[in-house]
KOLGU-4560 file (N, C-alpha, C; in nm, 3 decimals, padded with zeros to 5 digits):
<recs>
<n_xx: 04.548 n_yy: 07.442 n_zz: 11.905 ca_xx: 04.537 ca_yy: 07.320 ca_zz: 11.982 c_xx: 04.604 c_yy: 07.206 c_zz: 11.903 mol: A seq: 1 type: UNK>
<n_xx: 04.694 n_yy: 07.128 n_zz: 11.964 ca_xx: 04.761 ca_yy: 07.043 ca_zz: 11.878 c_xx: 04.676 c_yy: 06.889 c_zz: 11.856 mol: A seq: 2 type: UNK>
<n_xx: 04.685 n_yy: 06.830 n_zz: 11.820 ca_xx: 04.607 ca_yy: 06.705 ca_zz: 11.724 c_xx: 04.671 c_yy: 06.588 c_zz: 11.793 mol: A seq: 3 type: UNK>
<n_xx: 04.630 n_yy: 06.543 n_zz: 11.889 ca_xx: 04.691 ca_yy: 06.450 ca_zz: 11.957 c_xx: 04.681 c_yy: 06.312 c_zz: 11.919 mol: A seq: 4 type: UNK>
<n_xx: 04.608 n_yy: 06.251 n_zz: 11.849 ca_xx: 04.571 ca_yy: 06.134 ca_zz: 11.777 c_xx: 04.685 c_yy: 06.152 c_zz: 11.683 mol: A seq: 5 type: UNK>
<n_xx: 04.723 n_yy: 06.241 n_zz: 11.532 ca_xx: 04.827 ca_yy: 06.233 ca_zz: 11.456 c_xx: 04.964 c_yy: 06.231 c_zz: 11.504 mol: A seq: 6 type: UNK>
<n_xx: 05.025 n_yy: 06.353 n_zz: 11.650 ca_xx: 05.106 ca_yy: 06.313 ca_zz: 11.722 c_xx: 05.145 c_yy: 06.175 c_zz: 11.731 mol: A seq: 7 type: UNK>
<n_xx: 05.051 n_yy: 06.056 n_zz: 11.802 ca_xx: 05.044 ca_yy: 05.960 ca_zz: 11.872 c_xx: 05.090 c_yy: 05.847 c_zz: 11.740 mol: A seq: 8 type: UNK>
<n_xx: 04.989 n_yy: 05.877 n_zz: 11.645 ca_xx: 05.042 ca_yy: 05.809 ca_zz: 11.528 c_xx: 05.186 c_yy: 05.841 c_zz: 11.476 mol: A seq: 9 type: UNK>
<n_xx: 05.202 n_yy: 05.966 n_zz: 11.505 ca_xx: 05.386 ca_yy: 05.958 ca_zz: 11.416 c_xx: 05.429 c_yy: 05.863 c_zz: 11.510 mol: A seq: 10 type: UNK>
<n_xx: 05.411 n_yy: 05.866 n_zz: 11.667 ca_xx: 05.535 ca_yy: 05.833 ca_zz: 11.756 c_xx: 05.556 c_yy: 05.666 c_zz: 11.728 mol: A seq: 11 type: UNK>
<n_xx: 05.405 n_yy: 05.643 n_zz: 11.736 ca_xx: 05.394 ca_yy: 05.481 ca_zz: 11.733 c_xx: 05.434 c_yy: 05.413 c_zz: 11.583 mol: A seq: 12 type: UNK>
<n_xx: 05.433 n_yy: 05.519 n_zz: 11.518 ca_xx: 05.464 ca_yy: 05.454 ca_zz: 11.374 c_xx: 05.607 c_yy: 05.477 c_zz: 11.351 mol: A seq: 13 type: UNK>
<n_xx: 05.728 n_yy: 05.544 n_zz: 11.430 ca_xx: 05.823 ca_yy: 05.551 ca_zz: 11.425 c_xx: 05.878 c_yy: 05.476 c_zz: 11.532 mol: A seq: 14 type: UNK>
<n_xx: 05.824 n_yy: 05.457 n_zz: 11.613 ca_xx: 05.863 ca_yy: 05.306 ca_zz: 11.728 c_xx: 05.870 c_yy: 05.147 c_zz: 11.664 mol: A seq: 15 type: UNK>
<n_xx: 05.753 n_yy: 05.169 n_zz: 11.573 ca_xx: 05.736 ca_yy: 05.061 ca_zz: 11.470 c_xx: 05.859 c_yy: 05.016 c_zz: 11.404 mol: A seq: 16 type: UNK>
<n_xx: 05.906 n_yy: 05.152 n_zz: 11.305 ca_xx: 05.968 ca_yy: 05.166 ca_zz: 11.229 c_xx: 06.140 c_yy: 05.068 c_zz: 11.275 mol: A seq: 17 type: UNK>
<n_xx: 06.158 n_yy: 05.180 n_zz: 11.377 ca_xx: 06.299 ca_yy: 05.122 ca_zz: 11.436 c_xx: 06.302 c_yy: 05.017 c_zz: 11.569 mol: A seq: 18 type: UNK>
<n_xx: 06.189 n_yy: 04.918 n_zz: 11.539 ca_xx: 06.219 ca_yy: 04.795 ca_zz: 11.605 c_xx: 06.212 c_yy: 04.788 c_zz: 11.783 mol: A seq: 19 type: UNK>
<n_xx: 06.108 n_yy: 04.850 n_zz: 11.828 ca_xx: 06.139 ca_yy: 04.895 ca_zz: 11.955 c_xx: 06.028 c_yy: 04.778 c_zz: 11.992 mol: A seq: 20 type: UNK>
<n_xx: 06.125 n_yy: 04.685 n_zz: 12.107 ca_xx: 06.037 ca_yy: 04.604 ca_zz: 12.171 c_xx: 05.935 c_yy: 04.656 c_zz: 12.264 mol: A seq: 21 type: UNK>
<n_xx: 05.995 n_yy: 04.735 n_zz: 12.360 ca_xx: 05.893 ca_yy: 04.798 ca_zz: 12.466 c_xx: 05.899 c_yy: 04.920 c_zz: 12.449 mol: A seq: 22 type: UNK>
<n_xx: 05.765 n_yy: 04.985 n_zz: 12.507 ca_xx: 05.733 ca_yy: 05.109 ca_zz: 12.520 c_xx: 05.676 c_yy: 05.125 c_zz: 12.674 mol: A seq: 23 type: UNK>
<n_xx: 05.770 n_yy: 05.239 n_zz: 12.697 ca_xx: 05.737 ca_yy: 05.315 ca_zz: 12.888 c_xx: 05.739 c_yy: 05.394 c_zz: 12.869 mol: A seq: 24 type: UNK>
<n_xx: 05.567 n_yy: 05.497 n_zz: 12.873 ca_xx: 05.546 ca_yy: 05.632 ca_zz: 12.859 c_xx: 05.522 c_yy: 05.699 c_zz: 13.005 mol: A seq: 25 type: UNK>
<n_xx: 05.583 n_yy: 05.824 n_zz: 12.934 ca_xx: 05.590 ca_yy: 05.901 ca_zz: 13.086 c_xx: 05.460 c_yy: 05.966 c_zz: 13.070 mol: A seq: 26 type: UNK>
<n_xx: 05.380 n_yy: 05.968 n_zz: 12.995 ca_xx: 05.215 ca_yy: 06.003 ca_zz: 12.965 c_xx: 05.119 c_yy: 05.962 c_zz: 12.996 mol: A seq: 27 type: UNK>
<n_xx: 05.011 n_yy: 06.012 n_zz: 13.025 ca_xx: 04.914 ca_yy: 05.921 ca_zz: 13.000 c_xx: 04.822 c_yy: 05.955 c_zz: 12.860 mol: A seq: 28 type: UNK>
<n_xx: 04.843 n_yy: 05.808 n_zz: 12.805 ca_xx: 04.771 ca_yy: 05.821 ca_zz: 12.667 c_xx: 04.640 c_yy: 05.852 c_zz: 12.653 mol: A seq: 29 type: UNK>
<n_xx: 04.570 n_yy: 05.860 n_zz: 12.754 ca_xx: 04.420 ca_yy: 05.880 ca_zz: 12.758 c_xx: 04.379 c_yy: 05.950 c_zz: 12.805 mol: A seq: 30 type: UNK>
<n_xx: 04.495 n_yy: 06.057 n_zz: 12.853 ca_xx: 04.428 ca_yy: 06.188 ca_zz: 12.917 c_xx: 04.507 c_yy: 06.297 c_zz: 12.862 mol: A seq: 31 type: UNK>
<n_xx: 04.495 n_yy: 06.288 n_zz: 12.754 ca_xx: 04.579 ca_yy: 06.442 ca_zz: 12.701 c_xx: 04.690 c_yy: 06.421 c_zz: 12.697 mol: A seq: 32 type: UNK>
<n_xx: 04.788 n_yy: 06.322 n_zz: 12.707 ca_xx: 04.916 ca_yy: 06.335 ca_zz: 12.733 c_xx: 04.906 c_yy: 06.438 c_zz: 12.869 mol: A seq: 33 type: UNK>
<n_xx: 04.855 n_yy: 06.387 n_zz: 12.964 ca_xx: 04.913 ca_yy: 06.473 ca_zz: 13.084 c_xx: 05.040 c_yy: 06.377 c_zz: 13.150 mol: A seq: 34 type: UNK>
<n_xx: 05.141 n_yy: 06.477 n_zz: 13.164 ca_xx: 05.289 ca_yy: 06.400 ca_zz: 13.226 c_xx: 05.199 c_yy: 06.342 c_zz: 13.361 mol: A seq: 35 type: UNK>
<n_xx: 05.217 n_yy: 06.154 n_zz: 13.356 ca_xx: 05.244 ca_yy: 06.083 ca_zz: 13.467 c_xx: 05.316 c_yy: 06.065 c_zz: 13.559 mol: A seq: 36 type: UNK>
<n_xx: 05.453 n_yy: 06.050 n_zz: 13.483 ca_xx: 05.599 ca_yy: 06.027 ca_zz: 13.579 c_xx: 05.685 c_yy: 06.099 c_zz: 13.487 mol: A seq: 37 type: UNK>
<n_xx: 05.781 n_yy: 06.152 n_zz: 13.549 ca_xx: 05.913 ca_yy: 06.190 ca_zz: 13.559 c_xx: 05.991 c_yy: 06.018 c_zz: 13.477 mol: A seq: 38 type: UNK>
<n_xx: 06.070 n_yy: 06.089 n_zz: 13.428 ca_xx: 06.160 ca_yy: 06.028 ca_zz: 13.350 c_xx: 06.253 c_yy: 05.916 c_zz: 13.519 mol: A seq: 39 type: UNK>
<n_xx: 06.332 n_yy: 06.003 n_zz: 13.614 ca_xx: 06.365 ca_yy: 05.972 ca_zz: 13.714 c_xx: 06.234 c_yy: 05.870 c_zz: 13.829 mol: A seq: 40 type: UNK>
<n_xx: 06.085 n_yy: 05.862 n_zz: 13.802 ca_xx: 06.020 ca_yy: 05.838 ca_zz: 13.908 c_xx: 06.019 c_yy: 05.654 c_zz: 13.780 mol: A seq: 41 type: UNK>
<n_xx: 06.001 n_yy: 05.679 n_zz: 13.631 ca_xx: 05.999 ca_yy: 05.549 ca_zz: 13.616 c_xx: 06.134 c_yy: 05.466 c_zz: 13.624 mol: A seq: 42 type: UNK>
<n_xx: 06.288 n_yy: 05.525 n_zz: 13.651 ca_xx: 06.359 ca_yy: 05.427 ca_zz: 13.665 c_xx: 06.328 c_yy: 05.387 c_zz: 13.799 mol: A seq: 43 type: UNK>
<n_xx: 06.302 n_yy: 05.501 n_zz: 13.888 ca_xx: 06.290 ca_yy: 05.389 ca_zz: 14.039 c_xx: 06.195 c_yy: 05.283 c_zz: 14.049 mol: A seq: 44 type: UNK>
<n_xx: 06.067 n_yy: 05.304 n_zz: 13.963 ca_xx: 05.940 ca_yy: 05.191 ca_zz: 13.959 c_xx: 06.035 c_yy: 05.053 c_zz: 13.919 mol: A seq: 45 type: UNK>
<n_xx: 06.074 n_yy: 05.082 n_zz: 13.840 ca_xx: 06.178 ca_yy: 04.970 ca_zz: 13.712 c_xx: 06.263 c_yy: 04.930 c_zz: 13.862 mol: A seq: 46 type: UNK>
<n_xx: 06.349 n_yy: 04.998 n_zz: 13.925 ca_xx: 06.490 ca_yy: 04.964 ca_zz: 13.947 c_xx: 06.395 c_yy: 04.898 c_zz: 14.128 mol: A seq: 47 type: UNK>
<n_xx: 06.289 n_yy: 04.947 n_zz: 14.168 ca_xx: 06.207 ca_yy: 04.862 ca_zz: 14.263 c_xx: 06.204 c_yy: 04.710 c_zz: 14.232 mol: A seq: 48 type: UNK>
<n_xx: 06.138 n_yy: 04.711 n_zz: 14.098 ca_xx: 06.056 ca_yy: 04.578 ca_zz: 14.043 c_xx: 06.187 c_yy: 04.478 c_zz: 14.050 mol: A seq: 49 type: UNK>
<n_xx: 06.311 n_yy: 04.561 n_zz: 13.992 ca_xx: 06.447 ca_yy: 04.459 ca_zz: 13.968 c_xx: 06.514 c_yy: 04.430 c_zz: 14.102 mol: A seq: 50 type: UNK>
<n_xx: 06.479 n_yy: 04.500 n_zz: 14.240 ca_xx: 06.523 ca_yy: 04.483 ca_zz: 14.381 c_xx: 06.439 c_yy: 04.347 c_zz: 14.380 mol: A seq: 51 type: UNK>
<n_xx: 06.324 n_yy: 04.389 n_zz: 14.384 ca_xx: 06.213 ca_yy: 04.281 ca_zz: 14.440 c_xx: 06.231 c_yy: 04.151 c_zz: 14.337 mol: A seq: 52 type: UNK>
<n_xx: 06.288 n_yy: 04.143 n_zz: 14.259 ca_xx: 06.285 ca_yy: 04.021 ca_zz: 14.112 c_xx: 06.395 c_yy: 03.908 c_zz: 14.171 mol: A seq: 53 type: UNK>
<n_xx: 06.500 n_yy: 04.045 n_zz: 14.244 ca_xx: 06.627 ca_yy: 03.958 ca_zz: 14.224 c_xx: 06.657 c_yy: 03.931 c_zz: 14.372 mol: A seq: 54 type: UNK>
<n_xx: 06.570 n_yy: 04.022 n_zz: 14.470 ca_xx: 06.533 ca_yy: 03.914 ca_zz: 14.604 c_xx: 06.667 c_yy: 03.961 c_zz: 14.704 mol: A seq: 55 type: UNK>
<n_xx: 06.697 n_yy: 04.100 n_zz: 14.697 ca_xx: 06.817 ca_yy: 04.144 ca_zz: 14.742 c_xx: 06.742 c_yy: 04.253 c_zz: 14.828 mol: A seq: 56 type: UNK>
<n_xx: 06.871 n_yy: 04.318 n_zz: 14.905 ca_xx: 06.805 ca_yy: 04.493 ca_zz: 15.005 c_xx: 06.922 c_yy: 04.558 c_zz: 14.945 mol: A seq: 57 type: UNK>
<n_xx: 06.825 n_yy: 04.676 n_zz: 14.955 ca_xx: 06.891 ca_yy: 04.846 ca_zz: 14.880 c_xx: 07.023 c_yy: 04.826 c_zz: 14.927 mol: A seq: 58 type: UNK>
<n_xx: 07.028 n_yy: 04.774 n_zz: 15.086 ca_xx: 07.194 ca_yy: 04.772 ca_zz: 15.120 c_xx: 07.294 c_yy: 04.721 c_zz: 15.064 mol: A seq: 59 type: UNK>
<n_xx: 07.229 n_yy: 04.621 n_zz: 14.966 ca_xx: 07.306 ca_yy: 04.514 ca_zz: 14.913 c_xx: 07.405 c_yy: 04.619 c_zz: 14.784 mol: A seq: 60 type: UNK>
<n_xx: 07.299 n_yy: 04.744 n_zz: 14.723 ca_xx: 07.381 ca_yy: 04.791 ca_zz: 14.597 c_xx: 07.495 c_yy: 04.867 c_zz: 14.603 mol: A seq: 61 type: UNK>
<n_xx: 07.571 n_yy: 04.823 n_zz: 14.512 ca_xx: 07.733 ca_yy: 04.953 ca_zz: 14.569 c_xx: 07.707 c_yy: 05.038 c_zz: 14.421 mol: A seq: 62 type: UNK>
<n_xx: 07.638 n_yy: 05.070 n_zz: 14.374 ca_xx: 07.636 ca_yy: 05.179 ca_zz: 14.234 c_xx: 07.489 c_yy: 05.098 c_zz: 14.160 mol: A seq: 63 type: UNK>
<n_xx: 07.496 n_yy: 05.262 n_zz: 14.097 ca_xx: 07.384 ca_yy: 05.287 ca_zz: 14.047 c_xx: 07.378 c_yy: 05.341 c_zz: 13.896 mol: A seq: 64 type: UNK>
<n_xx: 07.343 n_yy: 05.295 n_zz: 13.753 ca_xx: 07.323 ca_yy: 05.368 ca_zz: 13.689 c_xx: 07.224 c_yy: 05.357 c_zz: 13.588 mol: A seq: 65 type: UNK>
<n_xx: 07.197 n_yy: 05.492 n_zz: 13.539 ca_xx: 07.084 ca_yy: 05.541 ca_zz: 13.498 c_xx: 07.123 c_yy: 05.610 c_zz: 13.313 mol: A seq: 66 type: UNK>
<n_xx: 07.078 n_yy: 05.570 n_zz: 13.206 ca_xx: 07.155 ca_yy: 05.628 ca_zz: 13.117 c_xx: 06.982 c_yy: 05.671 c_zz: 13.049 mol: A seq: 67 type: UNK>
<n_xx: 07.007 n_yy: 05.820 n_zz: 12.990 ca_xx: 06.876 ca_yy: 05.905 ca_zz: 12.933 c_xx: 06.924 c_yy: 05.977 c_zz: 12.818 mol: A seq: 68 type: UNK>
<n_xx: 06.827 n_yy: 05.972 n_zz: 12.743 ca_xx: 06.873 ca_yy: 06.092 ca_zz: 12.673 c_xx: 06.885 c_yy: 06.265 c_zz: 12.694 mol: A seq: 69 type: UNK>
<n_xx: 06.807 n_yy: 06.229 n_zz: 12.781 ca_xx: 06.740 ca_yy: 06.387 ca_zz: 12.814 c_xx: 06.698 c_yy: 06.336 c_zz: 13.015 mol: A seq: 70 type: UNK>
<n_xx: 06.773 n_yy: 06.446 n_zz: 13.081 ca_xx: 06.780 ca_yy: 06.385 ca_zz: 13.215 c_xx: 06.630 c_yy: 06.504 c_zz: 13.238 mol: A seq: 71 type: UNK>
<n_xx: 06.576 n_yy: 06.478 n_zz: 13.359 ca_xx: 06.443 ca_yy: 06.523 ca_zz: 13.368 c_xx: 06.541 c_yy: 06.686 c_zz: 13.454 mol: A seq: 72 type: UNK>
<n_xx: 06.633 n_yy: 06.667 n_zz: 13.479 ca_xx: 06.703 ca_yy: 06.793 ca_zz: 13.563 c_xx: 06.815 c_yy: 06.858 c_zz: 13.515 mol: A seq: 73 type: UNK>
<n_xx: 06.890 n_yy: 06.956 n_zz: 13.482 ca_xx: 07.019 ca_yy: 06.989 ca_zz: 13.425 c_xx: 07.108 c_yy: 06.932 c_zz: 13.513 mol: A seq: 74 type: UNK>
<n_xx: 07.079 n_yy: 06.910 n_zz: 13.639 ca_xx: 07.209 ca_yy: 06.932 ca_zz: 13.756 c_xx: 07.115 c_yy: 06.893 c_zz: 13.881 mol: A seq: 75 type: UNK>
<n_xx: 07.111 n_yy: 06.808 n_zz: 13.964 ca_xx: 07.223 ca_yy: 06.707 ca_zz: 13.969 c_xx: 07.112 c_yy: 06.608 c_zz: 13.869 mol: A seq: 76 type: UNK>
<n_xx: 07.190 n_yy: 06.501 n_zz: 13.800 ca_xx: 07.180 ca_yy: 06.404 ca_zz: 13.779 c_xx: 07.070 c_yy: 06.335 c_zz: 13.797 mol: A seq: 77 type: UNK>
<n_xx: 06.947 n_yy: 06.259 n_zz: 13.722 ca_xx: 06.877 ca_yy: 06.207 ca_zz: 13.777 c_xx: 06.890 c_yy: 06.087 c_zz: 13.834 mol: A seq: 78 type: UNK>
<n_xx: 06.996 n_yy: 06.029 n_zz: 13.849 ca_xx: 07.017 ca_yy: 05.894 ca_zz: 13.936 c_xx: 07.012 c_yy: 05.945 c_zz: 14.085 mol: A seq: 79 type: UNK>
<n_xx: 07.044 n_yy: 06.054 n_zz: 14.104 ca_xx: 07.030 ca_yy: 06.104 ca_zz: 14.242 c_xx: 06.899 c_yy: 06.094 c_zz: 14.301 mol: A seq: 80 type: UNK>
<n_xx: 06.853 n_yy: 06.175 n_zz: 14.249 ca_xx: 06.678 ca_yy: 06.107 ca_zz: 14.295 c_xx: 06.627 c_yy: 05.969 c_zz: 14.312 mol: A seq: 81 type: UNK>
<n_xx: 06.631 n_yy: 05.903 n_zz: 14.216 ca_xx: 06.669 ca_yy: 05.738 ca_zz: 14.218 c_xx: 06.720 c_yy: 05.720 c_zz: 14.336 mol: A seq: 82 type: UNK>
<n_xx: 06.828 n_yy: 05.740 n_zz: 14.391 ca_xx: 06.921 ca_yy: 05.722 ca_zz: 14.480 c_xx: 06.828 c_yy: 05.733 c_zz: 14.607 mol: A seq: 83 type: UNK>
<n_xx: 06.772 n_yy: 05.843 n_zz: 14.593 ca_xx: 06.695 ca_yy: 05.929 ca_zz: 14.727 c_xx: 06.603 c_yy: 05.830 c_zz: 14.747 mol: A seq: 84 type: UNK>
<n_xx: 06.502 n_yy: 05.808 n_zz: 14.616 ca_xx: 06.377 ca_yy: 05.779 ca_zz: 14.623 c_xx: 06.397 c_yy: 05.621 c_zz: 14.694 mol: A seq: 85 type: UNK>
<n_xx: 06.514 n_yy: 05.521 n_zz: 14.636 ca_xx: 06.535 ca_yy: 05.429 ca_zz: 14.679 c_xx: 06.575 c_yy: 05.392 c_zz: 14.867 mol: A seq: 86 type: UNK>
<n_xx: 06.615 n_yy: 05.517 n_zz: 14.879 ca_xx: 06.643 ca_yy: 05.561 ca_zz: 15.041 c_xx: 06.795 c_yy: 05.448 c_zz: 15.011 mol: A seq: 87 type: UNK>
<n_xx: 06.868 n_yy: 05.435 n_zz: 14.929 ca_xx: 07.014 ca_yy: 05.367 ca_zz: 14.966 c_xx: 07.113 c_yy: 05.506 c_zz: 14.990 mol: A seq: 88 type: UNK>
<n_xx: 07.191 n_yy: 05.481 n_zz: 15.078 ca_xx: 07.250 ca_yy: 05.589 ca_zz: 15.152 c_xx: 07.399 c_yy: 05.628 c_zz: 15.076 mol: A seq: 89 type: UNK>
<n_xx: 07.465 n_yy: 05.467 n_zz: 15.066 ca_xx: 07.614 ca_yy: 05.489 ca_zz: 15.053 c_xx: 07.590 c_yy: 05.388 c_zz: 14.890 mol: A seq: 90 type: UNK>
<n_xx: 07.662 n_yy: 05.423 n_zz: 14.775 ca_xx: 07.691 ca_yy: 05.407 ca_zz: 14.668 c_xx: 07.803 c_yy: 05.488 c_zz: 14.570 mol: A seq: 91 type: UNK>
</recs>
């Protein structure tokens, strides 16, 4: 069984380390690390909040991008989902 408190401490103490203003976990910290979201479900939360911020419609976007280290899919792309989830058609 792995030690989820020392885990939690490396991560946060190496977030520390290299200066990281924000932290968006795809976890939930209080339940085991059980996966919350998809890597792809928090850019759409994010890329919602920045529709609604900046007071525009999905129609308005001509491109989309999404940069990861690690995409939640090999193929296609997770901006596609994004894409979907956002319901914008043409980009």
């Amino acid at each position: 069984m792995m030690n989820y408190p020392i885990i939690l401490n490396l991560i946060r103490g190496f977030l520390d380390n290299v200066g990281v203003q924000s932290r968006f976990w795809s976890v939930d910290l209080n339940d085991d690390l059980q996966m919350k979201y998809t890597g792809y479900e928090m850019a759409t939360i994010a890329a919602r909040r920045a529709i609604e911020d900046a007071q525009i419609a999905t129609s308005d976007i001509d491109s989309i991008f999404l940069v990861t280290a690690q995409s939640d899919y090999i193929m296609p792309n997770s901006v596609v989902y994004v894409q979907d989830l956002l319901e914008i058609k043409r980009v």
